[in-house]
C-alpha positions as CSV (number, residue, x, y, z in Angstrom):
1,X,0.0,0.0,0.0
2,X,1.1,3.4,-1.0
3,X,2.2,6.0,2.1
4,X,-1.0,8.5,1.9
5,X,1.8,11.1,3.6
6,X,2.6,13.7,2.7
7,X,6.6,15.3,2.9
8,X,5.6,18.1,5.0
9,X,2.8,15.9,7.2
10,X,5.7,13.3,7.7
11,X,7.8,16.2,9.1
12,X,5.0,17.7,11.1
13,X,4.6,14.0,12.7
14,X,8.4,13.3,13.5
15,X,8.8,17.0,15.2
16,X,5.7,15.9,17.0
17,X,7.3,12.6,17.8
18,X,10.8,14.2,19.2
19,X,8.7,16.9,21.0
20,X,7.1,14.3,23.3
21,X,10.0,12.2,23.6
22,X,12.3,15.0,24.8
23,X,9.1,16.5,27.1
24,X,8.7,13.1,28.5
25,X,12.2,12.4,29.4
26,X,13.1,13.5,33.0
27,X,15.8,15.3,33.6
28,X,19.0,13.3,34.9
29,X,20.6,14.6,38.8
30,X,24.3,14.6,38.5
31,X,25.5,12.1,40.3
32,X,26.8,13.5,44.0
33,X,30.5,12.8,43.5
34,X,30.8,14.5,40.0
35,X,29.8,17.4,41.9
36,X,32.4,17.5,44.8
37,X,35.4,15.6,42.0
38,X,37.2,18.5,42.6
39,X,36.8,19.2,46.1
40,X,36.5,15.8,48.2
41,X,35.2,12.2,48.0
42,X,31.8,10.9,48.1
43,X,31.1,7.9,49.9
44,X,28.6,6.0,51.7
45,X,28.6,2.6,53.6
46,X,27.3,-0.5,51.9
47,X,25.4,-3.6,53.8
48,X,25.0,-7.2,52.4
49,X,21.7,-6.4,51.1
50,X,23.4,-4.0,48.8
51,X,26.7,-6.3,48.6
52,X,25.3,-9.1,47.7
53,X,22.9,-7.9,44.6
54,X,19.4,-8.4,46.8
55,X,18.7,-4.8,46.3
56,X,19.1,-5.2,42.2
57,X,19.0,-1.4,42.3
58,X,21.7,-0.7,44.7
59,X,24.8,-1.0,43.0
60,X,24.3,0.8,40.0
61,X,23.3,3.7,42.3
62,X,26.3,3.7,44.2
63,X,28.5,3.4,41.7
64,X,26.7,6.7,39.9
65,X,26.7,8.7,42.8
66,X,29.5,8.0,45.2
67,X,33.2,7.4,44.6
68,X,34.6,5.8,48.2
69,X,32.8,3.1,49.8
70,X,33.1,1.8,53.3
71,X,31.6,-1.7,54.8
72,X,28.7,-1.0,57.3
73,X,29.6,-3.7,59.2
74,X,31.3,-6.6,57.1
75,X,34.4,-5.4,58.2
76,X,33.8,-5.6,61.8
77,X,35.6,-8.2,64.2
78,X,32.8,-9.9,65.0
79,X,31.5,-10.4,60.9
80,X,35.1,-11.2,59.7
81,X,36.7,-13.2,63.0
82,X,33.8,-14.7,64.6
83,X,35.7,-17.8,65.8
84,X,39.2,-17.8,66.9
85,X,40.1,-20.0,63.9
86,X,37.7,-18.9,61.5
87,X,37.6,-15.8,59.1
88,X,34.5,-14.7,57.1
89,X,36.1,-12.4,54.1
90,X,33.4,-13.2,51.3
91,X,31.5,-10.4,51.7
92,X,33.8,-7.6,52.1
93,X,35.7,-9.3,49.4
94,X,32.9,-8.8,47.1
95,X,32.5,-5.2,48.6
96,X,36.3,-4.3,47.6
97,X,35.4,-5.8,44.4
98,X,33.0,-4.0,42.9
99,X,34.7,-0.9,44.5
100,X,38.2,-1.5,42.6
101,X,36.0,-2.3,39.3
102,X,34.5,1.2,39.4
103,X,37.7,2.9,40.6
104,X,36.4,3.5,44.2
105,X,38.8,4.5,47.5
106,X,37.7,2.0,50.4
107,X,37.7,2.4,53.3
108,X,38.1,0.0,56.0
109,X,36.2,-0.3,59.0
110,X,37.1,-1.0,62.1
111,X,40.1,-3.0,63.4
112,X,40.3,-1.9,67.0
113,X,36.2,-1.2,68.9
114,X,35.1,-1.8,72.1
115,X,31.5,-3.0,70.6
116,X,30.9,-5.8,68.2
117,X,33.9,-7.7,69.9
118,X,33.1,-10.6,70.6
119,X,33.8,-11.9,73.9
120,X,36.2,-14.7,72.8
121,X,39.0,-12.2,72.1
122,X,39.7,-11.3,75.7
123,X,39.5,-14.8,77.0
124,X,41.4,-17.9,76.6
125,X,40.7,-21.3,75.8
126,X,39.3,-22.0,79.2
127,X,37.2,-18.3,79.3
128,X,39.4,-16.6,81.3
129,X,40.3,-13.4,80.9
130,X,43.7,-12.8,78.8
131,X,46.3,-11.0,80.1
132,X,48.3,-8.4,78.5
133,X,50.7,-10.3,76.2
134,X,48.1,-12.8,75.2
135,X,45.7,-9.7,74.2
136,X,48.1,-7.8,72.0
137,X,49.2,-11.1,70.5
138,X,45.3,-11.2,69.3
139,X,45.6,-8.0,68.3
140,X,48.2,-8.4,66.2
141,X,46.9,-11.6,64.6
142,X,43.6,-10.1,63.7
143,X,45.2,-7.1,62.4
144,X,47.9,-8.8,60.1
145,X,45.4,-10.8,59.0
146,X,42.9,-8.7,57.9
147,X,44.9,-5.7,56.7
148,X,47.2,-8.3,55.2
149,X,44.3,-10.3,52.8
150,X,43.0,-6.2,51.8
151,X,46.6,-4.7,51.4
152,X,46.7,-2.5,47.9
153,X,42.8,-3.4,47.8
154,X,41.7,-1.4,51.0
155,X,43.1,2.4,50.7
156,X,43.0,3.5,54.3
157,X,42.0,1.6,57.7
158,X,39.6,3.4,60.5
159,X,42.5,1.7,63.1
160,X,40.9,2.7,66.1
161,X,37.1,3.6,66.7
162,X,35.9,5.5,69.9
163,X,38.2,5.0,72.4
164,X,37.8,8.4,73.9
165,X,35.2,9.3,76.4
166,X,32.8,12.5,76.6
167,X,35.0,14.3,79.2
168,X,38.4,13.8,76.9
169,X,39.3,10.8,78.8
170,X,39.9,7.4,77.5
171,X,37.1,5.3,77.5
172,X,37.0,2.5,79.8
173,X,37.3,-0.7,77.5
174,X,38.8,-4.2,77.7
175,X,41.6,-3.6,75.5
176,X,42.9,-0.5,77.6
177,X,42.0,-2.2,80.6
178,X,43.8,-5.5,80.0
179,X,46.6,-4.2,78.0
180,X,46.8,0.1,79.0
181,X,46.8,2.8,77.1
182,X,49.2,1.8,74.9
183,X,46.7,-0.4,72.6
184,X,46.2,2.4,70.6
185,X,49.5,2.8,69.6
186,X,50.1,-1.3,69.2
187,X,47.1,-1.1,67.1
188,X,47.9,1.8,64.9
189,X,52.3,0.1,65.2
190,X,50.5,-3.3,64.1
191,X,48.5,-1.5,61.3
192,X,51.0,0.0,59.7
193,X,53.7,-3.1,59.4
194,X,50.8,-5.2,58.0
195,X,50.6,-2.3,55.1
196,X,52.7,0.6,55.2
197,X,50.9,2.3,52.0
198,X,47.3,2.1,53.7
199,X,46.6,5.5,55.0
200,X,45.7,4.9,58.9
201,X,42.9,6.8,60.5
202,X,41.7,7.3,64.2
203,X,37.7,7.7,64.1
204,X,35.0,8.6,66.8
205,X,31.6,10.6,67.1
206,X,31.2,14.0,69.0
207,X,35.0,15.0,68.4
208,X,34.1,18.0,67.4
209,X,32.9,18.8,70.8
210,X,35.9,20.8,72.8
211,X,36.1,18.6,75.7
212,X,36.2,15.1,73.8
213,X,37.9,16.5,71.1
214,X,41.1,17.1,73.6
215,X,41.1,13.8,74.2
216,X,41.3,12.8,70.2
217,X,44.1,15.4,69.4
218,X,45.7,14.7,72.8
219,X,45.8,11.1,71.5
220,X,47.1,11.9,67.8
221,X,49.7,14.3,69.6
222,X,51.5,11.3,71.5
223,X,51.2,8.9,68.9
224,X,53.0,11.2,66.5
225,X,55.8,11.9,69.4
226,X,56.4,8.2,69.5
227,X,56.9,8.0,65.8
228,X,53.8,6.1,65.1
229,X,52.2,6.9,61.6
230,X,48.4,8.8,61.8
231,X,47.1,10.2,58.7
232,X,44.0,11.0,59.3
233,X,41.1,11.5,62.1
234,X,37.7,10.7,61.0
235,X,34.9,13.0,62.8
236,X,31.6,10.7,62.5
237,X,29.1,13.2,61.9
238,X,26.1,11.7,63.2
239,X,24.2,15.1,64.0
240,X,21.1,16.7,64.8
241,X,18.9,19.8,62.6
242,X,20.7,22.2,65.8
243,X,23.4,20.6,67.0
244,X,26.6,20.7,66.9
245,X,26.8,24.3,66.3
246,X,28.5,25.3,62.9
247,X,30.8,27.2,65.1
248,X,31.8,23.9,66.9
249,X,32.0,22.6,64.2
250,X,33.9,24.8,62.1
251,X,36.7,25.0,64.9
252,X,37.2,21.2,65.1
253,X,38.1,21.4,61.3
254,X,40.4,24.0,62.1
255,X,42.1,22.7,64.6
256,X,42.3,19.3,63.3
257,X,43.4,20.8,59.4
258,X,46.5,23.0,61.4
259,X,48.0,19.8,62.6
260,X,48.1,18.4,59.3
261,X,46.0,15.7,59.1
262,X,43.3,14.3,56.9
263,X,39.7,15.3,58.4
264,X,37.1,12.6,56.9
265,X,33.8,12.9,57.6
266,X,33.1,9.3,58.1
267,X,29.5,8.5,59.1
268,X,27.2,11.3,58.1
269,X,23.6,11.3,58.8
270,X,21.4,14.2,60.1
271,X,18.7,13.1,62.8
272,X,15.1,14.4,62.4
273,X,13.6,12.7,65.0
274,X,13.3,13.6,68.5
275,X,15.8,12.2,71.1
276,X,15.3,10.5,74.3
277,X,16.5,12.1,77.4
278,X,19.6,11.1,78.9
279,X,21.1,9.9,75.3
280,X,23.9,12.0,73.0
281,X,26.6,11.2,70.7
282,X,26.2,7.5,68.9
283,X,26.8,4.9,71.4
284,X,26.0,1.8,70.0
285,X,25.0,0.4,73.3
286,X,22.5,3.4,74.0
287,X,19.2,2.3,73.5
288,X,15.0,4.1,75.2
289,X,12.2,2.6,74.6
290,X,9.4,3.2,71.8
291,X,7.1,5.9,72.5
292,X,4.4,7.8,69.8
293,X,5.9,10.9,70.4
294,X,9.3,10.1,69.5
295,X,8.1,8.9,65.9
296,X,6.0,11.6,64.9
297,X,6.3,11.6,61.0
298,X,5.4,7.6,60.3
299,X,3.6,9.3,56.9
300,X,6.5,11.6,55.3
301,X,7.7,14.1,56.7
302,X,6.0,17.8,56.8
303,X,7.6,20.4,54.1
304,X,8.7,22.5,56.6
305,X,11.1,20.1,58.3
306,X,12.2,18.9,55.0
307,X,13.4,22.7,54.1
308,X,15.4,22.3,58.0
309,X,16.9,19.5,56.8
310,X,17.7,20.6,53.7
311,X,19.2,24.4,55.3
312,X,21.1,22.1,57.7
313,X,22.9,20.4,55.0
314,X,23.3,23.4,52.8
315,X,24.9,24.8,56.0
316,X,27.3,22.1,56.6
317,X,28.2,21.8,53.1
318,X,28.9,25.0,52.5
319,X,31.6,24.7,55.9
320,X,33.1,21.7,54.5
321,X,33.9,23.3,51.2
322,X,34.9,26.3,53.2
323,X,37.8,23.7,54.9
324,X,38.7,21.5,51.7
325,X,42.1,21.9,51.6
326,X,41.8,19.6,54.7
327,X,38.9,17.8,54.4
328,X,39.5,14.8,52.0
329,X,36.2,12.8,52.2
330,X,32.6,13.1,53.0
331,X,31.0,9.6,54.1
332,X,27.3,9.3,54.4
333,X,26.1,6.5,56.6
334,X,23.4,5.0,54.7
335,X,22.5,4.9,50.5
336,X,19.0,6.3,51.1
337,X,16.7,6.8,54.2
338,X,15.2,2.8,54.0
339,X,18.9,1.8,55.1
340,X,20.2,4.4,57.7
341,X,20.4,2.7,61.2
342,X,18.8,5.7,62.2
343,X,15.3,4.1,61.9
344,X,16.1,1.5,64.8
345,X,18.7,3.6,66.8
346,X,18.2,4.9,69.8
347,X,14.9,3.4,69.6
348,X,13.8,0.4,67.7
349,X,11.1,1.0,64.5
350,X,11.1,4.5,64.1
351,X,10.6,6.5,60.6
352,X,13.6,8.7,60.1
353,X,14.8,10.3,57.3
354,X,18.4,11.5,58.0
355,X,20.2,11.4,54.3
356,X,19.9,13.0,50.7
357,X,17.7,10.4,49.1
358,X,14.2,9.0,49.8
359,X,13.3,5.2,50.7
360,X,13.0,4.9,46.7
361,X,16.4,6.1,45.6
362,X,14.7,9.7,44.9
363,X,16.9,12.8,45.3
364,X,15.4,14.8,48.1
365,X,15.5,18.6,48.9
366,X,18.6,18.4,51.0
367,X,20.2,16.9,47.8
368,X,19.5,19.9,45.3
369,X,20.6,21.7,48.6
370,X,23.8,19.7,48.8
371,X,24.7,20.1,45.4
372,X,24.3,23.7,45.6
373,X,27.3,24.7,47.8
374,X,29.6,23.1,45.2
375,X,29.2,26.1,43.1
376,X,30.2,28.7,45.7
């Protein structure tokens, strides 16, 4: 059958055609660490959901939008030495994999914590405690072990997490009480022998704060007078819409960017919700019960508290770029709101909403916000 078109009808009808097509197409977000590329790194943890492929939509995600990953907990003792003579690497190896295919800086998390330890390590065969010699000998197994099977996969190694206290003091652990304050410098001594090209980091929440964060540089200061190597210090960033102040925050950066080191920002989330009394910082072992009033946005969350969030993270952006010649990487704890350990932390089955993308992978205010400051 002949074509009834005509010439200038076909042309009519294929303008018409593009038209729609380009109308209906949605504009593509740049992903978040072509925005920073020349500033800092983009990163975010990754959990076995995500790891392993059950969350199809996952990886491609992270790979688009972030360009350093660290293992939410795959990496911690008691996922990767749960037995004295047994070592679970699958799936952190499978983590480092897909990060070294898409050119990704990894991070790993943690060697040395007083929480998710299992009790094993300070005992011996018989469950009594170990005593000095036998701990550090642990240590140092554990250590050479795992740094050794990720060395020039894993790029830098949080060494030591939260071993300071809120008043500056060190925190009150097994390791320091069976072996003294000297584990941290065993761990960071151990860290580096078992790879001398890993950058080593020390990492804890609320060292921003002036009084705990004496205790982190005062810890960094004799580490560096004994010769031990410290690259970095990793400020968690688990914060509030009001708290820490910018001006807290701002002179932790400083004071932490004039001794030289690498600041990371290393668990980033921004809690909505309201918090229990008697709980601060991010103490694993911190938990209140569930009450109604402490979940109060289980349908979305209200416009208004949405723009806070998004001012709040325009705000802190804006600092960090202020401070890039020191600050080397931004972390976000959590690939959308569905998977930040917010939602069940301090209280179990809340609704929170604490990072820049929605439970569906969407980008949310606080994203356009984000993206903003790398233009200033």
């Amino acid at each position: 059958m002949k074509n009834s078109f005509s010439p200038v009808v076909r042309d009519y009808f294929l303008i018409f055609l593009l038209t729609f097509s380009l109308l209906s197409c949605k504009k593509k977000d740049p992903g978040l660490k072509d925005v920073f590329l020349d500033d800092f790194l983009i990163g975010t943890c990754m959990n076995i959901p995500q790891i392993n492929g059950t969350d199809l939509q996952a990886k491609p995600f992270i790979a688009a939008n972030f360009n350093s990953v660290t293992a939410e907990n795959a990496m911690k003792w008691e996922r990767i030495h749960p037995m004295p003579d047994r070592y679970n690497f699958s799936v952190a190896d499978s983590m480092v994999n897909f990060a070294m295919a898409n050119k990704m800086f990894v991070v790993g998390h943690t060697l040395i914590w007083h929480s998710q330890t299992p009790d094993w390590v300070f005992q011996d065969s018989l469950g009594n405690p170990l005593e000095r010699d036998g701990l550090l000998k642990r240590m140092k197994d554990h250590i050479f072990t795992v740094v050794g099977h990720f060395k020039g996969k894993v790029n830098g190694w949080d060494v030591v997490n939260e071993a300071v206290d809120e008043d500056g003091s060190l925190r009150q652990t097994k390791w320091l009480r069976i072996i003294g304050p000297d584990y941290i410098e065993k761990a960071f001594e151990f860290a580096r022998e078992a790879d001398p090209d890993a950058e080593l980091y020390y990492n804890d929440y609320n060292i921003e704060l002036k009084q705990k964060r004496s205790g982190a540089v005062g810890i960094i200061n004799d580490l560096r007078k004994n010769g031990i190597k410290v690259d970095g210090v990793g400020i968690q960033g688990h914060w509030h819409l009001d708290s820490p102040s910018l001006a807290e925050i701002g002179e932790a950066l400083t004071e932490y960017g004039s001794m030289g080191l690498k600041i990371m920002i290393t668990e980033m989330d921004i809690d909505i919700l309201p918090t229990p009394k008697n709980i601060s910082g991010a103490n694993v072992s911190d938990n209140a019960d569930y009450q109604k009033a402490l979940n109060p946005y289980v349908s979305g969350l209200p416009d208004s508290v949405s723009k806070r969030l998004a001012d709040r993270y325009a705000d802190l952006f804006s600092l960090f770029m202020k401070h890039k010649e020191s600050v080397t990487r931004v972390t976000f704890w959590g690939v959308n709101d569905a998977y930040s350990w917010k939602n069940n932390w301090p209280v179990k089955g809340r609704t929170n909403y604490p990072l820049l993308f929605d439970r569906n992978y969407n980008p949310k205010p606080a994203f356009y916000s984000v993206i903003k400051t790398a233009k200033i």
